[in-house]
C-alpha positions as CSV (number, residue, x, y, z in Angstrom):
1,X,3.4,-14.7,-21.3
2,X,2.5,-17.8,-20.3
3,X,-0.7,-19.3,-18.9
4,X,-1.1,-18.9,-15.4
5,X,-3.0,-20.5,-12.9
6,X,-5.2,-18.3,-10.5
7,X,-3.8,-17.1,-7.1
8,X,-3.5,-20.3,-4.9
9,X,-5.8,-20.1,-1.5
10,X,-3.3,-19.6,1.4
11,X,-4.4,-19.7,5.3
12,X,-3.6,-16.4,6.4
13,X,-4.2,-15.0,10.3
14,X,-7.4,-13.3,10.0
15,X,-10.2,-12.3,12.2
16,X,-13.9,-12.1,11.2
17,X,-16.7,-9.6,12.0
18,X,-19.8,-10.8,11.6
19,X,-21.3,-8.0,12.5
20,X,-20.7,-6.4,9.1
21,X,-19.8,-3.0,7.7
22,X,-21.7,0.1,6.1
23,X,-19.5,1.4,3.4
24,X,-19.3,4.9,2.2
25,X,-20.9,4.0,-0.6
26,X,-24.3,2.9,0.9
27,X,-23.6,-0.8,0.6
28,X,-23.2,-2.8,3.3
29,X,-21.1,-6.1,3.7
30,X,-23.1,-8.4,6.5
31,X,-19.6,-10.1,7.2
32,X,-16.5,-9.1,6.1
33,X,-12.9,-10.6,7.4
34,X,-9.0,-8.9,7.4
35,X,-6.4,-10.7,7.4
36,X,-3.1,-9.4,9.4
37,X,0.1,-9.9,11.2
38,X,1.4,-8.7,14.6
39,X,5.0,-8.7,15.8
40,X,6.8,-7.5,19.0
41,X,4.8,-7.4,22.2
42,X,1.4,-5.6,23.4
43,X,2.4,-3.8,27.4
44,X,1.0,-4.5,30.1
45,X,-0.5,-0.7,29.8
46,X,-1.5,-1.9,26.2
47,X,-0.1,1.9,24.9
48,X,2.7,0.6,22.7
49,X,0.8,-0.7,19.4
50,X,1.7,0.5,15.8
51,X,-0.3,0.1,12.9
52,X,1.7,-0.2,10.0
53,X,-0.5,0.6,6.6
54,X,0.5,-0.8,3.2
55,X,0.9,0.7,-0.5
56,X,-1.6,-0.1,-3.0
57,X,0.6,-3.3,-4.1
58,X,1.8,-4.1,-0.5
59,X,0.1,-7.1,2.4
60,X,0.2,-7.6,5.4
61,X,3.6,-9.5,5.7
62,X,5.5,-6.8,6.7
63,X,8.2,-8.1,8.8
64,X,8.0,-12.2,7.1
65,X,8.2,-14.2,4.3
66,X,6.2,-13.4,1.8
67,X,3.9,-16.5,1.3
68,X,3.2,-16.6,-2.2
69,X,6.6,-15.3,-3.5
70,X,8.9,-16.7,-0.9
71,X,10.6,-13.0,-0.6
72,X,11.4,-11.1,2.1
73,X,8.7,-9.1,4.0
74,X,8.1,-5.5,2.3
75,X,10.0,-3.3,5.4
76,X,12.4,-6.0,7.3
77,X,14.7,-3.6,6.8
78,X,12.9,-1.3,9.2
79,X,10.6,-3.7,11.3
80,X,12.1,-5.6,13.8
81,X,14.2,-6.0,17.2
82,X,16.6,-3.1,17.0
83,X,15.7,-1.4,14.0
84,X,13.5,2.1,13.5
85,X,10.2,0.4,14.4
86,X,11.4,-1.6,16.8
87,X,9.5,-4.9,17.6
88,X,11.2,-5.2,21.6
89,X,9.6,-1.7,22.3
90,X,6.1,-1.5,20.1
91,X,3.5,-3.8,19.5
92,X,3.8,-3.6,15.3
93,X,0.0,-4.4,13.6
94,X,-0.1,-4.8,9.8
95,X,-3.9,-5.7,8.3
96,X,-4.4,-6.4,4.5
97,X,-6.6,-3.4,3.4
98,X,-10.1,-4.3,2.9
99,X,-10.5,-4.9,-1.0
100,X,-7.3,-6.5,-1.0
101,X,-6.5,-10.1,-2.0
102,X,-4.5,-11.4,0.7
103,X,-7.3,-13.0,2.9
104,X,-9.1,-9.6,3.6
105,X,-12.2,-9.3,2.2
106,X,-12.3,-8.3,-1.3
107,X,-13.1,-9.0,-5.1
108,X,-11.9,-12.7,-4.9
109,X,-14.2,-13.4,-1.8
110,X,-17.2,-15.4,-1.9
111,X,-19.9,-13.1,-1.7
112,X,-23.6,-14.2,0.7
113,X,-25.0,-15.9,-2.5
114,X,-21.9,-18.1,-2.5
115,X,-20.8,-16.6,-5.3
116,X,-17.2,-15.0,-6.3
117,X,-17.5,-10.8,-5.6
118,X,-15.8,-10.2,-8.7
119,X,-16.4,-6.7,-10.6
120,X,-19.6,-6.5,-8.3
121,X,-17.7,-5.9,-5.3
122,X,-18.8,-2.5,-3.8
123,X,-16.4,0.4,-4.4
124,X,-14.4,1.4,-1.4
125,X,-12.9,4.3,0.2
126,X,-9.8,5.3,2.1
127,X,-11.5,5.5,5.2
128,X,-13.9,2.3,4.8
129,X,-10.3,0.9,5.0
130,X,-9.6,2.9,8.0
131,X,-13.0,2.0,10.1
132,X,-12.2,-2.0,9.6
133,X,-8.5,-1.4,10.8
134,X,-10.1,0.3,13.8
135,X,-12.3,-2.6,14.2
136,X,-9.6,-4.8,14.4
137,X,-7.3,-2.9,16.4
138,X,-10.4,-2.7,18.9
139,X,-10.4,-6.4,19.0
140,X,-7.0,-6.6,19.7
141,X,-7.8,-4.8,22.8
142,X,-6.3,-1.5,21.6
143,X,-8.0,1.5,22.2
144,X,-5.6,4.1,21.4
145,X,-2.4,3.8,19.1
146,X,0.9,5.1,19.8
147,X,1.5,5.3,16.6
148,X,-0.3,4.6,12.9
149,X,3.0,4.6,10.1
150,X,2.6,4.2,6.2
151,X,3.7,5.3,3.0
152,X,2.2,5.9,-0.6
153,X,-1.6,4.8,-0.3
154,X,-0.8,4.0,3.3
155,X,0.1,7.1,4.0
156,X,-3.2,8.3,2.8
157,X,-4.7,5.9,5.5
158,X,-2.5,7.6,8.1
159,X,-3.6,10.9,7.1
160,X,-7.2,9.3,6.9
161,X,-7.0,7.2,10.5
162,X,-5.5,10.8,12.0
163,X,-9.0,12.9,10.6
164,X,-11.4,10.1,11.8
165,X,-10.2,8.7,14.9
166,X,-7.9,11.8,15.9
167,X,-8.8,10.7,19.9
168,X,-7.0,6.8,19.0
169,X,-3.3,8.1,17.5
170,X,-0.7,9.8,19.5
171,X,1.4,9.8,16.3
172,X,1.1,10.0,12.9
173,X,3.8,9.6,10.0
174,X,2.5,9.8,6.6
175,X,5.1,9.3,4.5
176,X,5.4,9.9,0.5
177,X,1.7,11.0,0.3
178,X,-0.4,13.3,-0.1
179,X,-4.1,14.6,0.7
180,X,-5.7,14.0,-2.6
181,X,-4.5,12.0,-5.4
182,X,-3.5,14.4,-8.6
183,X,-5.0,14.6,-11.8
184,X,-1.9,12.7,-12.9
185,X,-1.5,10.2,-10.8
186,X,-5.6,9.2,-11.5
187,X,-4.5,9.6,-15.2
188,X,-1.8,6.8,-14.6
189,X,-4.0,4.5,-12.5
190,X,-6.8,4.5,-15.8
191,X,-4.0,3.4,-18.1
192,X,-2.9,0.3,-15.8
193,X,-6.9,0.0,-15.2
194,X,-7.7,0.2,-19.0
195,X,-4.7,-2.5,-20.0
196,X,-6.2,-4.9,-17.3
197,X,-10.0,-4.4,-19.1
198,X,-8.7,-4.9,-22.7
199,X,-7.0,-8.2,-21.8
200,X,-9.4,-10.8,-23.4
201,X,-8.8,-13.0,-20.5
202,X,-10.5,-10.5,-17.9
203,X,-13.8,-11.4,-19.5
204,X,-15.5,-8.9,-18.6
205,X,-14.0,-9.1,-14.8
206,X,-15.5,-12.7,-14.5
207,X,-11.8,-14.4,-15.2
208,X,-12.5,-16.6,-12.3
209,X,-15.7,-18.3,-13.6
210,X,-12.9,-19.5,-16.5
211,X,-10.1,-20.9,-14.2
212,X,-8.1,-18.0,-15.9
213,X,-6.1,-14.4,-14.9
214,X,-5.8,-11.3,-17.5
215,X,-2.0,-11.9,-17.0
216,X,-0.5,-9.8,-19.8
217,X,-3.1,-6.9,-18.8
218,X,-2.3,-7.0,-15.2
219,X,1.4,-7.1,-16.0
220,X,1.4,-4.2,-18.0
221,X,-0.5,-1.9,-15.3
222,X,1.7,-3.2,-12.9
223,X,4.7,-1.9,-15.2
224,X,3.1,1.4,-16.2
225,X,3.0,1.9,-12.3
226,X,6.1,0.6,-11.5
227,X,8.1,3.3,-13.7
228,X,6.1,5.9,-11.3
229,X,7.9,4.6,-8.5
230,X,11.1,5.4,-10.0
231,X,13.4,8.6,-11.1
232,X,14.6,9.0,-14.4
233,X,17.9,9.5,-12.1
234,X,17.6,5.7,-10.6
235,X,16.8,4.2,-14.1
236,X,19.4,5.2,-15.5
237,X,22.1,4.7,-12.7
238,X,20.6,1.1,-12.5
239,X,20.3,0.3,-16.4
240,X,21.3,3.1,-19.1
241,X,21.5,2.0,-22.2
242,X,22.9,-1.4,-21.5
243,X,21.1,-4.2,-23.4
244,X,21.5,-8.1,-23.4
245,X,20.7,-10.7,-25.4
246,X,17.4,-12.9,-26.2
247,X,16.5,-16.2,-27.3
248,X,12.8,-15.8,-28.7
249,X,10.3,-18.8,-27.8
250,X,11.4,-21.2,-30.7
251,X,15.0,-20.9,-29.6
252,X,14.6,-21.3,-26.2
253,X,12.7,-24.7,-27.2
254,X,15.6,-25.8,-29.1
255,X,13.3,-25.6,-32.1
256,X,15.5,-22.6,-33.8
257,X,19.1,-21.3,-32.4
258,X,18.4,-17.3,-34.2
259,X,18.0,-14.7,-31.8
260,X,15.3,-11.9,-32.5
261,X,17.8,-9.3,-31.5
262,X,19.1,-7.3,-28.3
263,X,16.3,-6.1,-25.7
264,X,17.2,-3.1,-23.3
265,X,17.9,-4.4,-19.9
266,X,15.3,-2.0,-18.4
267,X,13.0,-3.7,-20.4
268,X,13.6,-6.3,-18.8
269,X,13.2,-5.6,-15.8
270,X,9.8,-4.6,-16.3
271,X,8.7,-7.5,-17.9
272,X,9.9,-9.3,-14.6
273,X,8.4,-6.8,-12.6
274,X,5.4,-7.9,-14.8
275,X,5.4,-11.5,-14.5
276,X,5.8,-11.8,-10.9
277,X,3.1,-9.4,-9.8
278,X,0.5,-11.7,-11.5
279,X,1.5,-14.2,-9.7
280,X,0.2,-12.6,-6.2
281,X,-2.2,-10.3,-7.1
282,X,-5.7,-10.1,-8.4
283,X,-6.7,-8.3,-11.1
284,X,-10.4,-7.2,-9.5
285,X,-8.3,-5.9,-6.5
286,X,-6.6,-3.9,-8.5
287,X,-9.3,-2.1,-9.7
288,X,-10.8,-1.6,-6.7
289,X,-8.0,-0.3,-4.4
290,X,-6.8,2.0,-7.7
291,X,-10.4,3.6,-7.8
292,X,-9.9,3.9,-3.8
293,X,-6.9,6.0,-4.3
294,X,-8.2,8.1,-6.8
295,X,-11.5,9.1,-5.0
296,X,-9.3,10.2,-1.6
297,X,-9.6,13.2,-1.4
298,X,-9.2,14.5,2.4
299,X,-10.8,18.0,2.0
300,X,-13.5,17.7,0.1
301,X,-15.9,17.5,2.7
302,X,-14.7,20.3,4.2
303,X,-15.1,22.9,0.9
304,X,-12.0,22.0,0.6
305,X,-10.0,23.6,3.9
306,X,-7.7,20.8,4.5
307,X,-7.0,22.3,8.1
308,X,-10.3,21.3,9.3
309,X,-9.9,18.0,8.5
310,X,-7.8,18.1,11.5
311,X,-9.6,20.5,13.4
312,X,-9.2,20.5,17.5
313,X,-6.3,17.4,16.9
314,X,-4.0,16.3,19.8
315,X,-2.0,13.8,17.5
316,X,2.1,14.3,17.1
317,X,2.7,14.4,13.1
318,X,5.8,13.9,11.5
319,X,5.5,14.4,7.4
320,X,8.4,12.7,5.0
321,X,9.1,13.1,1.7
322,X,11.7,12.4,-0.9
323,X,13.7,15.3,-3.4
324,X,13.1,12.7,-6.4
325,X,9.8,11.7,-5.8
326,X,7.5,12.8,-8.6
327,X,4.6,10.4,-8.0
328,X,3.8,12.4,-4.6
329,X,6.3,15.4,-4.7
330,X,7.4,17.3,-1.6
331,X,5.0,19.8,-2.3
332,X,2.0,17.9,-1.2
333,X,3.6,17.1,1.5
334,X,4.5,20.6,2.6
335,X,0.7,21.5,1.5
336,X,-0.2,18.8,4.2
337,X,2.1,20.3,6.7
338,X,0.9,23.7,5.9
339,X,-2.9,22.7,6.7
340,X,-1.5,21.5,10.0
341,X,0.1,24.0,11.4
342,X,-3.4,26.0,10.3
343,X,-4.7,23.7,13.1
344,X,-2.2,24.5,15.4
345,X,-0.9,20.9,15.4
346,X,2.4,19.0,16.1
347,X,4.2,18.5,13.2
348,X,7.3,18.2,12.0
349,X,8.5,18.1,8.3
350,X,11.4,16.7,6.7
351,X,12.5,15.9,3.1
352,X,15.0,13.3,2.5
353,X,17.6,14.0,0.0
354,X,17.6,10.8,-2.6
355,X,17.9,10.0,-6.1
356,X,15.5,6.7,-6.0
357,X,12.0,8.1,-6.5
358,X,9.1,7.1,-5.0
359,X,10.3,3.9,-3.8
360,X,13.0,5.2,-1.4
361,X,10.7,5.1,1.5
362,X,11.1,1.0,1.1
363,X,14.3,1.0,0.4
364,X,17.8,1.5,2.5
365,X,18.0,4.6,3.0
366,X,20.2,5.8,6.0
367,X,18.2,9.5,6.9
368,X,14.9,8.1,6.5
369,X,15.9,5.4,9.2
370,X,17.3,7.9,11.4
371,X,14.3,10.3,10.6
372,X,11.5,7.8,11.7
373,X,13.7,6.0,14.8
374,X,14.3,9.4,16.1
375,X,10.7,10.9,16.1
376,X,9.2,7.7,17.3
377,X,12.1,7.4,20.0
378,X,11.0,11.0,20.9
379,X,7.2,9.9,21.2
380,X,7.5,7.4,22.6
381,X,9.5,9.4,25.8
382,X,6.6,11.6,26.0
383,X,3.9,8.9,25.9
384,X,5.9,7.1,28.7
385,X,6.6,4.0,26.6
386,X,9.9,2.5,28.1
């Protein structure tokens, strides 16, 4: 791979506390800042705001033009006038997680000594993420959600923003999730973690102080993780056995015309999926919102009854999952649904029949549209939202 330059500063919309944060950890940042979008309209009765949460690999530009890559915003095909999340009827709120690298706080931030975070960036948890989005949200003016919506690891902060601040969401949709992150999904993450730390260009995690990026370990975790977001199903519908041709380096060069043989297209693929993830995210970040993921783990300070995590709650849930999804299989979602109805809750449950994995919940996918425009039509008519 070739040399590549470190993420370019961009000037995102962001707001700044100064008044700091305590993290679960014990650490504190004295001033921390997330960076975040807003579409549609706030009401007059300010009751019609969704937070939108992102995946582990997704920003805030949910709805846009992605500024670093120039592509399309990670849900425009479900954000926006008309469509399931409906811009001329909610208030739509999308934050960079804190840890991340698009203008929130995180390892790439200048820490108070004026010095890059780096590696010593404190570790942070699901619901650190959570207690900044509600400090922004309460700076918008909101003081109740109609709705918090997200999928993979934002799902998690659904689940996560539904047991902390049960009294601020009228509905919940955690989609593609679960309550805890498996033994083989933290086994996955300390693959993609491990290629990024033997690269010998993360020095140590201080690839900054060098003008550099760990670029071929950061595009081989991003790979590993990629395949997780897939079925065997899709990959093979999508690619097979087909291979194509390549030039090697020299050849392309014009230095030599041999080839060094054929490559699998799905290898390629990956390799693209590779490349182009380094050049918008950082590798510190990685780490950080990985280990975030891993730790989550909603009933473990209850001795591990997930039902009292939700305990007493008032908040409308509606659980989706996806029949090829092996990352976060239905059955975490039912266990979810399960521990819900344990607190006499309102939820509903549905598993969407697909053959694209993981991924489907970004993807086109006609039921899941109808799934989440129906259940927030229907909440909205009880919360009075016209």
């Amino acid at each position: 791979m070739d040399t590549i330059a470190p993420l370019p500063d961009i000037e995102h919309t962001a707001s700044v506390f100064a008044e700091g944060i305590t993290l679960d950890c014990g650490q504190r940042l004295e001033s921390f800042t997330l960076a975040y979008r807003t579409y549609g309209a706030l009401n007059a009765a300010r009751s019609n705001a969704v937070l939108l949460c992102h995946a582990l690999t997704g920003d805030q530009y949910v709805a846009e033009r992605q500024p670093l890559t120039g592509k399309p915003g990670w849900w425009e095909n479900m954000v926006g006038p008309g469509l399931p999340i409906d811009t001329d009827r909610f208030f739509v709120i999308c934050s960079n997680v804190l840890g991340g690298c698009m203008g929130s706080t995180g390892p790439r931030s200048v820490n108070p000594n004026g010095q890059i975070w780096g590696t010593d960036f404190p570790p942070i948890t699901m619901r650190d993420m959570v207690r900044a989005q509600q400090m922004l949200v309460a700076r918008l003016g909101i003081s109740r959600l109609f709705a918090v919506i997200g999928g993979s690891m934002g799902g998690m902060q659904v689940l996560q923003w539904a047991a902390t601040f049960p009294d601020q969401v009228f509905a919940a949709i955690p989609i593609a999730t679960a309550a805890y992150h498996s033994a083989q999904n933290i086994a996955f993450n300390e693959v993609s973690r491990q290629a990024i730390a033997a690269d010998p260009d993360f020095a140590g995690g201080r690839y900054w102080a060098e003008g550099k990026i760990p670029a071929r370990g950061l595009a081989v975790a991003r790979m590993m993780a990629h395949i997780t977001y897939l079925s065997e199903d899709a990959l093979n519908r999508k690619f097979g056995r087909k291979t194509r041709r390549q030039i090697n380096d020299a050849a392309a060069a014009g230095e030599n015309a041999s080839f060094f043989g054929d490559v699998f297209e799905v290898e390629s693929y990956l390799r693209h999926q590779g490349s182009s993830f380094v050049r918008r995210f950082d590798a510190n970040s990685y780490l950080t919102v990985t280990r975030a993921m891993d730790w989550f783990d909603l009933a473990a300070e209850h001795d591990g009854d997930l039902s009292a995590a939700f305990a007493g709650t008032r908040t409308r849930f509606c659980l989706v999952s996806f029949t090829s999804d092996w990352l976060f299989p239905t059955p975490q979602s039912r266990a979810i649904a399960r521990a819900l109805n344990r607190a006499a809750a309102n939820v509903s449950f549905v598993e969407i029949e697909t053959d694209r994995g993981h991924d489907a919940f970004l993807l086109d996918e006609p039921d899941f549209a109808r799934t989440l425009g129906g259940f927030l039509s229907g909440c909205a008519e009880h919360a009075g939202i016209a």
